[in-house]
PDBQT receptor file of N, H, CA, C and O in Angstrom, charges set to zero:
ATOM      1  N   UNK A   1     -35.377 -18.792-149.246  1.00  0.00    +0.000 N 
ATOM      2  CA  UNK A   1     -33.984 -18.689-148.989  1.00  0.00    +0.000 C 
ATOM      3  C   UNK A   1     -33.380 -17.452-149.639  1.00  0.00    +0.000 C 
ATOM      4  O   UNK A   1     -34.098 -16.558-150.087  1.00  0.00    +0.000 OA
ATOM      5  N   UNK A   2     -32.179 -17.414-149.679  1.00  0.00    +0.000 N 
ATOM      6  H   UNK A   2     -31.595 -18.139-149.315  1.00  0.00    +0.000 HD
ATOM      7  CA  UNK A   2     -31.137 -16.244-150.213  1.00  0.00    +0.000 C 
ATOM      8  C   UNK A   2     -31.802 -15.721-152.013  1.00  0.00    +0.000 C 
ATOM      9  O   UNK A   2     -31.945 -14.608-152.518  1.00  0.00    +0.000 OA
ATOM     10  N   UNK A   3     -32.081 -17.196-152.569  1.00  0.00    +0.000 N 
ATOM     11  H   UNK A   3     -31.965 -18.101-152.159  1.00  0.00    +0.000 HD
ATOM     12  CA  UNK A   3     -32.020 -17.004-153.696  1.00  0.00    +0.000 C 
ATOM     13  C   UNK A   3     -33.479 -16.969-154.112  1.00  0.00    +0.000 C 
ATOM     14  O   UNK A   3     -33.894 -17.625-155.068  1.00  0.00    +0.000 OA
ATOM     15  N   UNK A   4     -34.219 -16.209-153.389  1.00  0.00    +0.000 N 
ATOM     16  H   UNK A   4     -33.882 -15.677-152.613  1.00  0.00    +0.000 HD
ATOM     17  CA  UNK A   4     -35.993 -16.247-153.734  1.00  0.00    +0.000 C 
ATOM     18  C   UNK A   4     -35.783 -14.454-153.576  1.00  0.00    +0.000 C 
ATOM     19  O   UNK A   4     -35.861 -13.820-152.524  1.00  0.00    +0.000 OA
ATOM     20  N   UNK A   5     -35.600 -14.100-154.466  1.00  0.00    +0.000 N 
ATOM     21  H   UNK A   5     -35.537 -14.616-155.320  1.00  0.00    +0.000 HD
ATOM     22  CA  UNK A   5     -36.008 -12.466-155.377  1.00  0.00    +0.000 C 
ATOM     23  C   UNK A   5     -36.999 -11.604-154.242  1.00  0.00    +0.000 C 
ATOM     24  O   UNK A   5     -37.139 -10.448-153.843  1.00  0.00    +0.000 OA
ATOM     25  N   UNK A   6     -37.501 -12.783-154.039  1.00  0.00    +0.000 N 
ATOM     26  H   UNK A   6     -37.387 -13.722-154.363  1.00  0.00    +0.000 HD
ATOM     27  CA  UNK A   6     -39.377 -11.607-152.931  1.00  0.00    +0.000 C 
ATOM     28  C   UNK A   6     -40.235 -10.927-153.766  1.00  0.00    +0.000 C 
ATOM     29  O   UNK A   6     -40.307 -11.276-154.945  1.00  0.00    +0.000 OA
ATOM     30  N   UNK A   7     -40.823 -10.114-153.395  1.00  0.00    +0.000 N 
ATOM     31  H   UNK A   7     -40.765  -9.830-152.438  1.00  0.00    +0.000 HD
ATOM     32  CA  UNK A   7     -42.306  -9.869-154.449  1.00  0.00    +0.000 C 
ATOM     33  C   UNK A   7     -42.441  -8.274-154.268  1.00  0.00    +0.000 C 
ATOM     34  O   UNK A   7     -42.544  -7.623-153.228  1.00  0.00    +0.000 OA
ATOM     35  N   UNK A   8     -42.410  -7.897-155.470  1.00  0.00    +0.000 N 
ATOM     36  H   UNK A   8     -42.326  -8.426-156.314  1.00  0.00    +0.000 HD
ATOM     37  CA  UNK A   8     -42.328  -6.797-155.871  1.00  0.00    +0.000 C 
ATOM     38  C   UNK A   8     -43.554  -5.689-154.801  1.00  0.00    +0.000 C 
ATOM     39  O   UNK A   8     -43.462  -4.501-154.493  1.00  0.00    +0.000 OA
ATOM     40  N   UNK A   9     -44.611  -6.712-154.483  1.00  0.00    +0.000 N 
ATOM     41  H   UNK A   9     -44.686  -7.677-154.734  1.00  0.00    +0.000 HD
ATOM     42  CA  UNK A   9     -45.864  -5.672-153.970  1.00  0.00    +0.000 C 
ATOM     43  C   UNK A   9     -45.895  -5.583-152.173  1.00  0.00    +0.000 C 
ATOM     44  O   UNK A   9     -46.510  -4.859-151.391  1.00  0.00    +0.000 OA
ATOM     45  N   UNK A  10     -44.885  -6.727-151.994  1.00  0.00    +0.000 N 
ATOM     46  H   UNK A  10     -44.385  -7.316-152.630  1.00  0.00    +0.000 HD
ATOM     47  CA  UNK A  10     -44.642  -6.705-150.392  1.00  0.00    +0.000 C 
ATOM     48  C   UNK A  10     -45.071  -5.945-149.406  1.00  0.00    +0.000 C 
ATOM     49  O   UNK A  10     -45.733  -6.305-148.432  1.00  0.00    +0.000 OA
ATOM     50  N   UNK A  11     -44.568  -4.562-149.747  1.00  0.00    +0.000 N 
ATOM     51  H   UNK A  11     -44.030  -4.270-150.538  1.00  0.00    +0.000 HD
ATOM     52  CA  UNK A  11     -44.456  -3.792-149.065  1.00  0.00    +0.000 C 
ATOM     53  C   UNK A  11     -45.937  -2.922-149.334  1.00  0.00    +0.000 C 
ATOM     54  O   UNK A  11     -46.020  -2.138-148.388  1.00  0.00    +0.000 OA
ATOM     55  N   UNK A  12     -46.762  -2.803-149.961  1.00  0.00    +0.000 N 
ATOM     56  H   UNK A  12     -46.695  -3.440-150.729  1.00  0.00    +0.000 HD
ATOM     57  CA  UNK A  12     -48.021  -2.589-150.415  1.00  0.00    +0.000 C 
ATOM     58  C   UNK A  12     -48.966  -3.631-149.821  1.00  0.00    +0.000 C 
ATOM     59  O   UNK A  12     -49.994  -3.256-149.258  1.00  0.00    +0.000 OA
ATOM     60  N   UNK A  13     -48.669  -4.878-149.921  1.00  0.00    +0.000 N 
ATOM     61  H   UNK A  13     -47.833  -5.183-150.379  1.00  0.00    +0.000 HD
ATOM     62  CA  UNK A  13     -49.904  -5.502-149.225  1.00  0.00    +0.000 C 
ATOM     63  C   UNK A  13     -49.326  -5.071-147.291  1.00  0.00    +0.000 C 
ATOM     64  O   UNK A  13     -50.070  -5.255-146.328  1.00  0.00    +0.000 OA
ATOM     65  N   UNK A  14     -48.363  -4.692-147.225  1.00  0.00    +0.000 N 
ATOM     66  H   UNK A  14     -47.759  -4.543-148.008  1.00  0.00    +0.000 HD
ATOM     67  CA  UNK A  14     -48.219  -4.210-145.491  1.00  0.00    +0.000 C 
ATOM     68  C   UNK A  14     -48.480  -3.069-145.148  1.00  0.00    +0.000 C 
ATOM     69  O   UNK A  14     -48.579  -2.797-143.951  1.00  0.00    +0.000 OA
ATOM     70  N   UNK A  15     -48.721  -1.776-146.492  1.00  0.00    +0.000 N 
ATOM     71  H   UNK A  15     -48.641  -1.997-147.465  1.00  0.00    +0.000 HD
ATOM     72  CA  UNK A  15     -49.189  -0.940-146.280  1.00  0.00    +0.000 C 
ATOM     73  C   UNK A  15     -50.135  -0.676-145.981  1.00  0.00    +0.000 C 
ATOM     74  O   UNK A  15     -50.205   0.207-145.126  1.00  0.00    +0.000 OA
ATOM     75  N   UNK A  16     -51.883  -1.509-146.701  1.00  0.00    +0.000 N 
ATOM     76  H   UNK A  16     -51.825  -2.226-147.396  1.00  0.00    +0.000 HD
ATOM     77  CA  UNK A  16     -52.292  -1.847-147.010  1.00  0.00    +0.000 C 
ATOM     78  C   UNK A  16     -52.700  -2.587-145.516  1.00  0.00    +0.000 C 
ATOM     79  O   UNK A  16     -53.053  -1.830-144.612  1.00  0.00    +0.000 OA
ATOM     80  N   UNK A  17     -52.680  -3.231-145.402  1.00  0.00    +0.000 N 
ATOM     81  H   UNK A  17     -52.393  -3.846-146.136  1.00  0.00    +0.000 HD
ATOM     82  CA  UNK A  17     -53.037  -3.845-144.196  1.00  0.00    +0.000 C 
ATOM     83  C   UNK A  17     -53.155  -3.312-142.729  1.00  0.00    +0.000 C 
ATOM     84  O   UNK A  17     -54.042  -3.563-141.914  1.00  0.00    +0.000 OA
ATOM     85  N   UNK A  18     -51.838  -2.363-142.559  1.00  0.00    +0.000 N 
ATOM     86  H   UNK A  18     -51.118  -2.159-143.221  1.00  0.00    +0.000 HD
ATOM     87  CA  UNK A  18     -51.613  -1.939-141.657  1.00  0.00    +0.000 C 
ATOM     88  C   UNK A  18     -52.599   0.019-141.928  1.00  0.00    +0.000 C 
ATOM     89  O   UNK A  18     -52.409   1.043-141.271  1.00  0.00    +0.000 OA
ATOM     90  N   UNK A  19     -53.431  -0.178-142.954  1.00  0.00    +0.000 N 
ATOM     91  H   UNK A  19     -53.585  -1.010-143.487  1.00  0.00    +0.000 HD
ATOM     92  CA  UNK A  19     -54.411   1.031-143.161  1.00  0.00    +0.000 C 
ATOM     93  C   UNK A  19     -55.724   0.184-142.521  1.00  0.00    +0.000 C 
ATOM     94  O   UNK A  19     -56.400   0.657-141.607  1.00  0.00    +0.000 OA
ATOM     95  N   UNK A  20     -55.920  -0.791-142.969  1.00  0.00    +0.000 N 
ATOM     96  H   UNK A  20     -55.371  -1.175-143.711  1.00  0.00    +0.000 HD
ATOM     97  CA  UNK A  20     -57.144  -1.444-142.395  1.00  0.00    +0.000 C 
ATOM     98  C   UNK A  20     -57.148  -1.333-141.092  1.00  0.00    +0.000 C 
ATOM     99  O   UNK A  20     -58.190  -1.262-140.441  1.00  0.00    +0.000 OA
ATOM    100  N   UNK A  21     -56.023  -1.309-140.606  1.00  0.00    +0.000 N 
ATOM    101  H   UNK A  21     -55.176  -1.367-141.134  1.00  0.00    +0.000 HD
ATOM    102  CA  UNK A  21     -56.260  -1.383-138.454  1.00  0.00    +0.000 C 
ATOM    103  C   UNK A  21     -55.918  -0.153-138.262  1.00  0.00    +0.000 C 
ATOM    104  O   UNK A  21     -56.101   0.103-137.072  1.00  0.00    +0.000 OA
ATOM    105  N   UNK A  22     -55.360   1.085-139.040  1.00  0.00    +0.000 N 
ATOM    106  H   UNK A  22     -55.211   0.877-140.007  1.00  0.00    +0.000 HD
ATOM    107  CA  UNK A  22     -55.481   2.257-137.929  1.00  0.00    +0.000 C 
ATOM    108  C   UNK A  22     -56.397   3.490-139.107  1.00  0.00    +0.000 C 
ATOM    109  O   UNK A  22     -56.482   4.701-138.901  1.00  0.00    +0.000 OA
ATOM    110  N   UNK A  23     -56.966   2.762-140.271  1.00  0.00    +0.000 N 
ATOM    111  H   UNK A  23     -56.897   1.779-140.439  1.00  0.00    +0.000 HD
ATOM    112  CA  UNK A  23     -57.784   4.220-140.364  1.00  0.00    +0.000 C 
ATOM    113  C   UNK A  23     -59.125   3.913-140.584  1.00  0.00    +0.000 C 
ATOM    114  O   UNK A  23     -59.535   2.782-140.844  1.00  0.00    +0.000 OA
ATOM    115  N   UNK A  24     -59.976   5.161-140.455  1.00  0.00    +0.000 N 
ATOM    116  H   UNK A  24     -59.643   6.079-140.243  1.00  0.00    +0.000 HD
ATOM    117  CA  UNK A  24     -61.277   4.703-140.238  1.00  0.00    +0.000 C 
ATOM    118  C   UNK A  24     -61.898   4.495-141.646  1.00  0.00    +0.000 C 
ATOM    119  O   UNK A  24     -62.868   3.757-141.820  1.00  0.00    +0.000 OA
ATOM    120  N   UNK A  25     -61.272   5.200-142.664  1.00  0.00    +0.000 N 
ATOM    121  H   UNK A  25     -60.484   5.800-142.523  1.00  0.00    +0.000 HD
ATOM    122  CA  UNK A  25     -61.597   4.452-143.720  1.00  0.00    +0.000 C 
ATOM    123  C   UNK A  25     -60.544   4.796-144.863  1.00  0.00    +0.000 C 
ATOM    124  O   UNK A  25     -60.223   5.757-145.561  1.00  0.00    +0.000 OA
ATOM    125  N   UNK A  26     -60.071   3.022-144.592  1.00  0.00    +0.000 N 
ATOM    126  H   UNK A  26     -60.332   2.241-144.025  1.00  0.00    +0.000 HD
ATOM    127  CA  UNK A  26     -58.390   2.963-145.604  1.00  0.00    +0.000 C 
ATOM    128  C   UNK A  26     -58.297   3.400-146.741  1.00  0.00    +0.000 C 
ATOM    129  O   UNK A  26     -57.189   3.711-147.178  1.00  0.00    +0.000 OA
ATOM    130  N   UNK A  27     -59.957   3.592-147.842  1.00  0.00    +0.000 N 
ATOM    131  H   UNK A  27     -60.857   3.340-147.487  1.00  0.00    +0.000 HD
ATOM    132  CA  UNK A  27     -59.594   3.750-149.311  1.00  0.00    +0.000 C 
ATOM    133  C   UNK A  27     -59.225   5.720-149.042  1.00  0.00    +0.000 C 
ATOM    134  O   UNK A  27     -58.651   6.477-149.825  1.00  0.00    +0.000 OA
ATOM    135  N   UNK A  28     -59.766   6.010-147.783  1.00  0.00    +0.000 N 
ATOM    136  H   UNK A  28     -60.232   5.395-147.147  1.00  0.00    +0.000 HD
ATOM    137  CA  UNK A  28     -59.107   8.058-147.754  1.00  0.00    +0.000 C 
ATOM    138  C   UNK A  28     -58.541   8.063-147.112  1.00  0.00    +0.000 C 
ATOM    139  O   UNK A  28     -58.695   8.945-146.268  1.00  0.00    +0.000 OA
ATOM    140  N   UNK A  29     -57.472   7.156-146.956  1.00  0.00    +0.000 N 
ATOM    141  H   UNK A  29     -57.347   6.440-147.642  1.00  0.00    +0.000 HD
ATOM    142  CA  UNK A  29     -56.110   7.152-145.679  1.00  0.00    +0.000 C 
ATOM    143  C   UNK A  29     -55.691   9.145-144.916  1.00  0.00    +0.000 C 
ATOM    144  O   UNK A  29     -55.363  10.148-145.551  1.00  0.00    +0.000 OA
ATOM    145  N   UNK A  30     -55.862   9.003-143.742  1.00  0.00    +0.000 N 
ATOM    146  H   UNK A  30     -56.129   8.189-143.226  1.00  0.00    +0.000 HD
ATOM    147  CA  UNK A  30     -55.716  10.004-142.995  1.00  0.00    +0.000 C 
ATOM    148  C   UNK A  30     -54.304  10.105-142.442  1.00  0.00    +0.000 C 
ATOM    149  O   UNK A  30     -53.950  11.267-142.242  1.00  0.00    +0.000 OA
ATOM    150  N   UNK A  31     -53.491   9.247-142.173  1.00  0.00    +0.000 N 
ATOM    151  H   UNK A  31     -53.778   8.303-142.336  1.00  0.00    +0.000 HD
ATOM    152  CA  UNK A  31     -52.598   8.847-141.711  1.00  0.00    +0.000 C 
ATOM    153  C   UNK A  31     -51.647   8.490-142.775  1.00  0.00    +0.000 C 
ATOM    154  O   UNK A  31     -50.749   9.291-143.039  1.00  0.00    +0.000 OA
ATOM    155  N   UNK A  32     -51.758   7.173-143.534  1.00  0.00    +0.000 N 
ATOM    156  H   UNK A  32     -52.487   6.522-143.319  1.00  0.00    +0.000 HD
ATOM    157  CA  UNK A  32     -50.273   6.931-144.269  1.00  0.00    +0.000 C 
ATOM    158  C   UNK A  32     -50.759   7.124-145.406  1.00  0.00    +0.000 C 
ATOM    159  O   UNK A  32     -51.886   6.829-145.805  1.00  0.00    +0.000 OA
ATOM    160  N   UNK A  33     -49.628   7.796-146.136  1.00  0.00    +0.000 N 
ATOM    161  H   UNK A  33     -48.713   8.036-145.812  1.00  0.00    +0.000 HD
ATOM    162  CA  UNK A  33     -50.372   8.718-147.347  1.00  0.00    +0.000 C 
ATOM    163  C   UNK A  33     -49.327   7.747-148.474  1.00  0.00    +0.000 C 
ATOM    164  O   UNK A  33     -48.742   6.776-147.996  1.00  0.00    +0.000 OA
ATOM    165  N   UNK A  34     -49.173   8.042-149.775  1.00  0.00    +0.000 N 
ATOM    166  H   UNK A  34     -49.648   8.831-150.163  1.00  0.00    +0.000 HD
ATOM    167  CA  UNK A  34     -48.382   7.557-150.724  1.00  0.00    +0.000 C 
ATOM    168  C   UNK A  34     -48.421   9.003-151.720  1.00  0.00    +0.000 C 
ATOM    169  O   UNK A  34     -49.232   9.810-152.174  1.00  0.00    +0.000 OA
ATOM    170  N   UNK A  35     -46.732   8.668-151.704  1.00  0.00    +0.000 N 
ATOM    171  H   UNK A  35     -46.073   8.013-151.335  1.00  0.00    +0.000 HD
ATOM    172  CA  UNK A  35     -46.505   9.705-152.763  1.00  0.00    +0.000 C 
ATOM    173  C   UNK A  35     -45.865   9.164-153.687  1.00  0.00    +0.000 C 
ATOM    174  O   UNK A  35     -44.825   8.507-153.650  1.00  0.00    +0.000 OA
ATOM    175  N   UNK A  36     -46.587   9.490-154.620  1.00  0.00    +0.000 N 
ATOM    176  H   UNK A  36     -47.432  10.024-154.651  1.00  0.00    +0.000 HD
ATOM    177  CA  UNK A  36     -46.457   8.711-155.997  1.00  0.00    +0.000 C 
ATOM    178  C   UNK A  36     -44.559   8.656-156.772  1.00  0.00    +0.000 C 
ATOM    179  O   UNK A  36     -44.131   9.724-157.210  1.00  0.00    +0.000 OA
ATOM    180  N   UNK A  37     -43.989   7.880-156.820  1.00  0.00    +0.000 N 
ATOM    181  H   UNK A  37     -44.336   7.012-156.464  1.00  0.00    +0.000 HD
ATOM    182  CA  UNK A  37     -42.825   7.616-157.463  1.00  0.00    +0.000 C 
ATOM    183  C   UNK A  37     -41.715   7.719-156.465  1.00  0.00    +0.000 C 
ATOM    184  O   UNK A  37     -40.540   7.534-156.781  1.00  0.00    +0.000 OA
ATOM    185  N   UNK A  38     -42.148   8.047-155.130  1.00  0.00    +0.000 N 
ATOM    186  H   UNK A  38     -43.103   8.197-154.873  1.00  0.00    +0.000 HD
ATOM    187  CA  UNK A  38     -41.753   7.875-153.728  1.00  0.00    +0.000 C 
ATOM    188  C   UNK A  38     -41.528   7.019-153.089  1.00  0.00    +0.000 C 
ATOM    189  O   UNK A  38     -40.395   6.539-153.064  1.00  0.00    +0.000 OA
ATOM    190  N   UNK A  39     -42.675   6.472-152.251  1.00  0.00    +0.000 N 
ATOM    191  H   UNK A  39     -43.595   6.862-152.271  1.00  0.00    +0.000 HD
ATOM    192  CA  UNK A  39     -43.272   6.316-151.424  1.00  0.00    +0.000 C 
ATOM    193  C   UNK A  39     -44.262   6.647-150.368  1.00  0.00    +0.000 C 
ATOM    194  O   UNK A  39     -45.399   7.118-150.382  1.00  0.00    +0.000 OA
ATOM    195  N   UNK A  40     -43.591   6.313-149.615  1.00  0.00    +0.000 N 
ATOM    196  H   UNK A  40     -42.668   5.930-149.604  1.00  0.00    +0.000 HD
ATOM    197  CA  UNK A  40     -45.200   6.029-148.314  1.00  0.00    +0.000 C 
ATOM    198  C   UNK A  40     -44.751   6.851-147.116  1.00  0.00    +0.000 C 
ATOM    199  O   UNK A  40     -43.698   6.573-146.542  1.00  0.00    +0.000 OA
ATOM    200  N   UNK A  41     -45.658   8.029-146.662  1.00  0.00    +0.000 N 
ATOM    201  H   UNK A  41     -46.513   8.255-147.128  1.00  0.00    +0.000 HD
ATOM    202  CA  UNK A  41     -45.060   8.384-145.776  1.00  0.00    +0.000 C 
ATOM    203  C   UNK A  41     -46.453   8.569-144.504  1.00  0.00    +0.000 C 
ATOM    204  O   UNK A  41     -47.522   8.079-144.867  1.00  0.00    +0.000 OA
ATOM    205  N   UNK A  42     -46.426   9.328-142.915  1.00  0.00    +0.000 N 
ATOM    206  H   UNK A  42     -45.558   9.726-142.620  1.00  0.00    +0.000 HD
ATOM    207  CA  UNK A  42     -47.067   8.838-141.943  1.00  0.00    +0.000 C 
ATOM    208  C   UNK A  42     -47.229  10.703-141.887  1.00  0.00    +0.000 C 
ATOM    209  O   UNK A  42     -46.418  11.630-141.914  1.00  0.00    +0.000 OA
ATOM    210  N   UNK A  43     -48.655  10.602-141.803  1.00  0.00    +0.000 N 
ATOM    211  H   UNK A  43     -49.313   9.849-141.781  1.00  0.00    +0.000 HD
ATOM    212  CA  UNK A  43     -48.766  11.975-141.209  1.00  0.00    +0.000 C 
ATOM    213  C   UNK A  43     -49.801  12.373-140.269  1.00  0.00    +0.000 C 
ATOM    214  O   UNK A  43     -51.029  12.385-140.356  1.00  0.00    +0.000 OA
ATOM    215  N   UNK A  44     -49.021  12.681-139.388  1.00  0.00    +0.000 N 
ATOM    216  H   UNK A  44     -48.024  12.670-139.317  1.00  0.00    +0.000 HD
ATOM    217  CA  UNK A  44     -50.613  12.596-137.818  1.00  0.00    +0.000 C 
ATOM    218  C   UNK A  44     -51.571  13.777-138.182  1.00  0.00    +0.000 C 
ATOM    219  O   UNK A  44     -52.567  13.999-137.492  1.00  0.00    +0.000 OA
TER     220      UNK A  44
């Protein structure tokens, strides 16, 4: 509900997931990169 905070890594386990189905190998992401104290950004 309203009053459940959510989880700090959310958005990391969807990052994360969504590396498993489009790169060929997620731990040297080709595509969605992370910039540190940023975020996450998409680069073709």
């Amino acid at each position: 509900g309203y009053d459940y905070p959510g989880d700090v890594r959310t958005v990391d386990v969807h990052i994360r997931r969504l590396r498993e189905k489009i790169e060929t190998t997620p731990s040297a992401p080709k595509y969605i990169h992370t910039k540190w104290g940023v975020g996450y950004y998409f680069q073709r």
